[in-house]
VOBA-1610 file (N, C-alpha, C; in pm, whole numbers, padded with zeros to 5 digits, always signed):
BEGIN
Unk+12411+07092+07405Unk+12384+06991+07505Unk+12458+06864+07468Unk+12503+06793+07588Unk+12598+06703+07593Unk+12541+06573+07537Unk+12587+06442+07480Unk+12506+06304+07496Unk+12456+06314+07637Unk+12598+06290+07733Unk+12518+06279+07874Unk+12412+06342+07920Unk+12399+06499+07882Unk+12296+06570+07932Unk+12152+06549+07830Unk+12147+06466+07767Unk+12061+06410+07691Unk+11984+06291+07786Unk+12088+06197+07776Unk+12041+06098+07868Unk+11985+06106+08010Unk+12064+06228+08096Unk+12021+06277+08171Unk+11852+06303+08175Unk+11902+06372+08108Unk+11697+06412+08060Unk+11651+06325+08037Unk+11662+06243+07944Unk+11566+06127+07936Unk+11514+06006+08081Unk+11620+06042+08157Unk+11595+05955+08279Unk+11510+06035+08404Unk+11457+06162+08381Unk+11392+06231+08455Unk+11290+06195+08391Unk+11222+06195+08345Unk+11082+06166+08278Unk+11028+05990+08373Unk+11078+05949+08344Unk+11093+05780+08418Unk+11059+05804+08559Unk+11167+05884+08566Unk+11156+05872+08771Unk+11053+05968+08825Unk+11004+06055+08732Unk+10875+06157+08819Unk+10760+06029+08762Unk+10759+06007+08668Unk+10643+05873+08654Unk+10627+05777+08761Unk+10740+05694+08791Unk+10744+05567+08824Unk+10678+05639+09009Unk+10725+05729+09017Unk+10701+05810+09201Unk+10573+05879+09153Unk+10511+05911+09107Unk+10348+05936+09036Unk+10305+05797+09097Unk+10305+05746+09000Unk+10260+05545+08984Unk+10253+05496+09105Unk+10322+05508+09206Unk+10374+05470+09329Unk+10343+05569+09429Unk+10287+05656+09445Unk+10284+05758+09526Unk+10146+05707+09634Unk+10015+05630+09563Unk+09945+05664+09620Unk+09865+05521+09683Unk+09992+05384+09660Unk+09979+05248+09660Unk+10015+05229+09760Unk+09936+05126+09869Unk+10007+05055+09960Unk+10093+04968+09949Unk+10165+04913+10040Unk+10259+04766+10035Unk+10218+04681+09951Unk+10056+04654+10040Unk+09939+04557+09962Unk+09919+04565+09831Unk+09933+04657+09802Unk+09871+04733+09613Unk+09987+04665+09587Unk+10121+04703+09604Unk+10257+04666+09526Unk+10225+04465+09483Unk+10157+04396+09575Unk+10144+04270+09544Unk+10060+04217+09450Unk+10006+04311+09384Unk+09893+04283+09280Unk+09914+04265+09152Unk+09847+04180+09073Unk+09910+04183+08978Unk+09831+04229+08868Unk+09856+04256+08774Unk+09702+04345+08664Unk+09662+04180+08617Unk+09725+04083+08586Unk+09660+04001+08472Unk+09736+03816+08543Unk+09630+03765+08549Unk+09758+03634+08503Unk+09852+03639+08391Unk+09998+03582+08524Unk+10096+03577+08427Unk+10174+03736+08409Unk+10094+03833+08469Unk+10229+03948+08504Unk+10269+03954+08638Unk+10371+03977+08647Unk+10454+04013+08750Unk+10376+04133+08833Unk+10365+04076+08946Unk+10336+04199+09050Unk+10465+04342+09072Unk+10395+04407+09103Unk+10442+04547+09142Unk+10603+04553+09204Unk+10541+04515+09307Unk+10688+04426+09388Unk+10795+04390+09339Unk+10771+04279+09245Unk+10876+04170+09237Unk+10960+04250+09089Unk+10838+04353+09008Unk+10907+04437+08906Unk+11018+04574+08971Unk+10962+04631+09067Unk+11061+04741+09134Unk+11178+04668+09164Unk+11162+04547+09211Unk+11318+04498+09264Unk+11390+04410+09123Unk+11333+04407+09021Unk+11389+04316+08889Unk+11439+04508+08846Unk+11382+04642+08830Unk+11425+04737+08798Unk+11556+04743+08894Unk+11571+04789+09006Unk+11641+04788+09067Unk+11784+04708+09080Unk+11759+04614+09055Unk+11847+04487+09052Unk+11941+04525+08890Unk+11828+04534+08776Unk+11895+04539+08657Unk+11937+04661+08611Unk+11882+04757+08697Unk+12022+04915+08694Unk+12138+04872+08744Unk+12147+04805+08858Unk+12287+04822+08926Unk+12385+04701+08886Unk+12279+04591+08770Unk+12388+04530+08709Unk+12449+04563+08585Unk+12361+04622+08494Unk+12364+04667+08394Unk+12451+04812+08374Unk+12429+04925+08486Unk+12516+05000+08444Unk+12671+04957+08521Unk+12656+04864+08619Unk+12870+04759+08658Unk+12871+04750+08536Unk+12815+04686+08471Unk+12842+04645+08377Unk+12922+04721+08262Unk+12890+04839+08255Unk+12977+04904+08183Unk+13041+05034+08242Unk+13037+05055+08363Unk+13095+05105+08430Unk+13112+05051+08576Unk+13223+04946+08622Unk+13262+04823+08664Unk+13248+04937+08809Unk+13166+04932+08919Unk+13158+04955+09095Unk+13125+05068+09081Unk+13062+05089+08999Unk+12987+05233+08980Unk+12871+05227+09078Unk+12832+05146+09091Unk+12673+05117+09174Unk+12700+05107+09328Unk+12619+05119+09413Unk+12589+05100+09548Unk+12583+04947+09541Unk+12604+04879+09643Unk+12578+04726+09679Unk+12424+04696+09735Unk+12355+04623+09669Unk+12201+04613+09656Unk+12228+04485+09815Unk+12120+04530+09921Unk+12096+04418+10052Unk+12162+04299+09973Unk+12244+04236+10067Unk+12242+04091+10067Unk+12139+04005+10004Unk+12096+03929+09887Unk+11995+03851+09856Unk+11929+03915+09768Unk+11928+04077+09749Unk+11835+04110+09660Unk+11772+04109+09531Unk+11926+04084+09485Unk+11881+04044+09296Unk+11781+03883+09338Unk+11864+03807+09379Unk+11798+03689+09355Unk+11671+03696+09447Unk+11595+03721+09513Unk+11481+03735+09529Unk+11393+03806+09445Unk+11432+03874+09380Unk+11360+03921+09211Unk+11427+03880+09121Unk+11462+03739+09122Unk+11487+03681+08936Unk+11392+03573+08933Unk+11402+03573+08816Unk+11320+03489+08714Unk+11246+03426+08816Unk+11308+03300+08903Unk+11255+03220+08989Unk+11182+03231+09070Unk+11108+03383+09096Unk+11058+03423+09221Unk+10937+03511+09135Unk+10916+03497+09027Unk+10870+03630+08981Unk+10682+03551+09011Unk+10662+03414+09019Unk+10559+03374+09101Unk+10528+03358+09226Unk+10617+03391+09261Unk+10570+03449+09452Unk+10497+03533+09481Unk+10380+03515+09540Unk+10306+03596+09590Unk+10295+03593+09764Unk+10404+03558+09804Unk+10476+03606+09985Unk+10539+03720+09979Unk+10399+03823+10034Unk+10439+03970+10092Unk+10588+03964+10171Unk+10591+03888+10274Unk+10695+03870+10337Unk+10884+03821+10254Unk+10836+03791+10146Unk+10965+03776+10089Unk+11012+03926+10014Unk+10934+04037+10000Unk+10933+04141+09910Unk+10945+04268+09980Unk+11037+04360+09979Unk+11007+04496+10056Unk+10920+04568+10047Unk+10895+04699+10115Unk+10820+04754+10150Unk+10847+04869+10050Unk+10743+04902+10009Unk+10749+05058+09928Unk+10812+05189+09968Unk+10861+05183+10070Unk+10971+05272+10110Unk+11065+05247+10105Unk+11096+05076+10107Unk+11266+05020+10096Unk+11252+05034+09945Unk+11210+04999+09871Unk+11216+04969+09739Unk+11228+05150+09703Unk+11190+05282+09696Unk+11194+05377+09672Unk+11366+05396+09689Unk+11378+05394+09793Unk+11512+05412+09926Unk+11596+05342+09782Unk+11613+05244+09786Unk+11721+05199+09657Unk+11679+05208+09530Unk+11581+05215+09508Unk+11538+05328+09386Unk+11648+05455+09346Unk+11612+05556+09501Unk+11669+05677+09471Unk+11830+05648+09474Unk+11922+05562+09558Unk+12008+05562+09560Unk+12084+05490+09423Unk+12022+05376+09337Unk+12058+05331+09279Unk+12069+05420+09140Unk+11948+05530+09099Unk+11935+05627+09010Unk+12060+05742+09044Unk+12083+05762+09125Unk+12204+05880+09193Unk+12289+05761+09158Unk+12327+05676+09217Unk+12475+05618+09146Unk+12497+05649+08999Unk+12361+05628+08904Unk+12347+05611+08749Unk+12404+05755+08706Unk+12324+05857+08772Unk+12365+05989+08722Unk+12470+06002+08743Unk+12543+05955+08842Unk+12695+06006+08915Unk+12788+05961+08780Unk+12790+05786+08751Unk+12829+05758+08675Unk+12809+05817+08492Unk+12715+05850+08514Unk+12731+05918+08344Unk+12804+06041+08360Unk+12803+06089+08463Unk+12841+06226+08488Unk+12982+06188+08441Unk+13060+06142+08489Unk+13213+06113+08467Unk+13233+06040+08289Unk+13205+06044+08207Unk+13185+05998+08062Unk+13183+06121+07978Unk+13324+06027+07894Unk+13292+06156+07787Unk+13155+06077+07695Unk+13203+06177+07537Unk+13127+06144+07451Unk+13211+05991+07389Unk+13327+06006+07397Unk+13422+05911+07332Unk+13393+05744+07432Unk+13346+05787+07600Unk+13333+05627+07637Unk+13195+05622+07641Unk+13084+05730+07612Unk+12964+05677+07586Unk+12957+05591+07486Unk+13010+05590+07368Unk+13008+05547+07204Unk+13112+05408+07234Unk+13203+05357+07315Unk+13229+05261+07353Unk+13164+05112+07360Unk+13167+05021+07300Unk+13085+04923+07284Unk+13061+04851+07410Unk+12876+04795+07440Unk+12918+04747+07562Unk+12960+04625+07554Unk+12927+04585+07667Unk+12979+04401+07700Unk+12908+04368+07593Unk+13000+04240+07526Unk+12913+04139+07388Unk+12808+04069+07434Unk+12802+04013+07599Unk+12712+03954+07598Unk+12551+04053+07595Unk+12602+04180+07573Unk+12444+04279+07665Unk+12455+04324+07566Unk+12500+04360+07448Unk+12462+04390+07317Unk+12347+04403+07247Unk+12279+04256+07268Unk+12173+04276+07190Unk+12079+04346+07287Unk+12064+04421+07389Unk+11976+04509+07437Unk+12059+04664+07424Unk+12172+04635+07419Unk+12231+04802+07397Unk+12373+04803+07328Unk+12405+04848+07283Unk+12500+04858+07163Unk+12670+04875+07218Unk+12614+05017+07317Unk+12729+05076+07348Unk+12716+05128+07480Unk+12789+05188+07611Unk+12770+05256+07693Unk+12639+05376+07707Unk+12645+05458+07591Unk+12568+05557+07625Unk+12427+05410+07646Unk+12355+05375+07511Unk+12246+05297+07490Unk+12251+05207+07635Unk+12314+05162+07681Unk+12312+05118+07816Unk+12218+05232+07924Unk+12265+05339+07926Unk+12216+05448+07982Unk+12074+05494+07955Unk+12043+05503+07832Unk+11941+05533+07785Unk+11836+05417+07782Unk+11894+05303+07779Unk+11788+05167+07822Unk+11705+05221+07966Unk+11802+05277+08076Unk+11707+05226+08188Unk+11582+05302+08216Unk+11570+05464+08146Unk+11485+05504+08096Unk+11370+05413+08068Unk+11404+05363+07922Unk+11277+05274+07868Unk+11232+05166+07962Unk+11350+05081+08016Unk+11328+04965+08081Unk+11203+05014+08203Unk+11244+05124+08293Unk+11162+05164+08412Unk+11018+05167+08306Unk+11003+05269+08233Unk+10840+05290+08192Unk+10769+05186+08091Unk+10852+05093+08054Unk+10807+04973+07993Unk+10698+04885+08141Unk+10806+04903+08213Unk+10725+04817+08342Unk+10628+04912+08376Unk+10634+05050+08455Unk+10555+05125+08509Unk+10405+05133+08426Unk+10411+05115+08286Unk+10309+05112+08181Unk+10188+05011+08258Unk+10259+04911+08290Unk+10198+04740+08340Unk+10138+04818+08483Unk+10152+04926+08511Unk+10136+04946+08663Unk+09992+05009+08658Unk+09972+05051+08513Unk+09848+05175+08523Unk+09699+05104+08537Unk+09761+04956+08485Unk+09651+04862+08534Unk+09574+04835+08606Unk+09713+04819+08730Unk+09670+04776+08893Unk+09587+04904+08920Unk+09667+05050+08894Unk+09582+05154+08958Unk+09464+05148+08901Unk+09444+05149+08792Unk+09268+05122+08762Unk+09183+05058+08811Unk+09207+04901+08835Unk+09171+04837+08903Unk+09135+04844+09058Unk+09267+04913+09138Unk+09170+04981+09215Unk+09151+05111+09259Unk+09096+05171+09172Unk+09021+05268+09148Unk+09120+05425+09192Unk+09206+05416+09156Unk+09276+05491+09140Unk+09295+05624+09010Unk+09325+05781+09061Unk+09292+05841+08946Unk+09370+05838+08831Unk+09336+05877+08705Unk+09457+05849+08599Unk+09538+05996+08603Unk+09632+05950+08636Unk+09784+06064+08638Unk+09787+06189+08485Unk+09828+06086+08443Unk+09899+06175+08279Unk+09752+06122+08176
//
């Protein structure tokens, strides 16, 4: 088995979770937040979203689909205290570039050897990943680092526990 087909695998685990997690939430649910001071549901799917399709340009330069007009910056930093439903998509838009933005990711590893996985990435993104492949293998962690924060909300309301 390949690096890529490594990473591969590792990014299936993430995406049957994160569509578990999400399967059984309204719009409304997505606006909730488990705690003061975390980020709602919402505003984390579109900070995931946003930081796949910069992160893997990033080392593989138009590899990605073009995210709506406005979208990163309505999930950065600056927004991550908004609680206007109306500024945030809908759990079907957010899936919708979910799936498309994960299919760009696979497409792009697909074309990598072992020689430009091991390629160093950008200096400035270093200290979160080393090299191309670790770029790859971040968005793995990155998705279930957040989705973790999600098992909250479902508890809260009363939702069953998955795994």
């Amino acid at each position: 088995m390949s690096a890529a087909d490594h990473i591969k695998s590792g990014l299936q685990t993430p995406t049957f979770v994160v569509k578990a997690y999400l399967e059984d939430l309204t719009d409304e649910d997505l606006m909730r937040r488990a705690a003061d001071g975390i980020n709602h549901i919402a505003w984390q799917l579109g900070h995931l979203i946003a930081s796949e399709n910069q992160l893997i340009n990033s080392v593989c330069p138009g590899a990605m689909p073009d995210l709506p007009e406005g979208f990163a910056e309505k999930h950065g930093k600056e927004t991550a205290g908004n609680d206007n439903a109306a500024d945030f998509c809908t759990k079907a838009e957010y899936l919708k570039l979910m799936d498309e933005q994960r299919a760009a990711t696979l497409e792009a590893l697909s074309k990598l050897t072992e020689e430009d996985l091991s390629k160093p990435a950008p200096e400035a993104l270093q200290r979160i990943a080393e090299n191309v492949g670790a770029m790859f293998t971040m968005q793995g962690t990155h998705w279930m680092m957040h989705a973790g924060q999600w098992v909250v909300v479902r508890r809260q309301l009363g939702k069953p526990a998955l795994f």
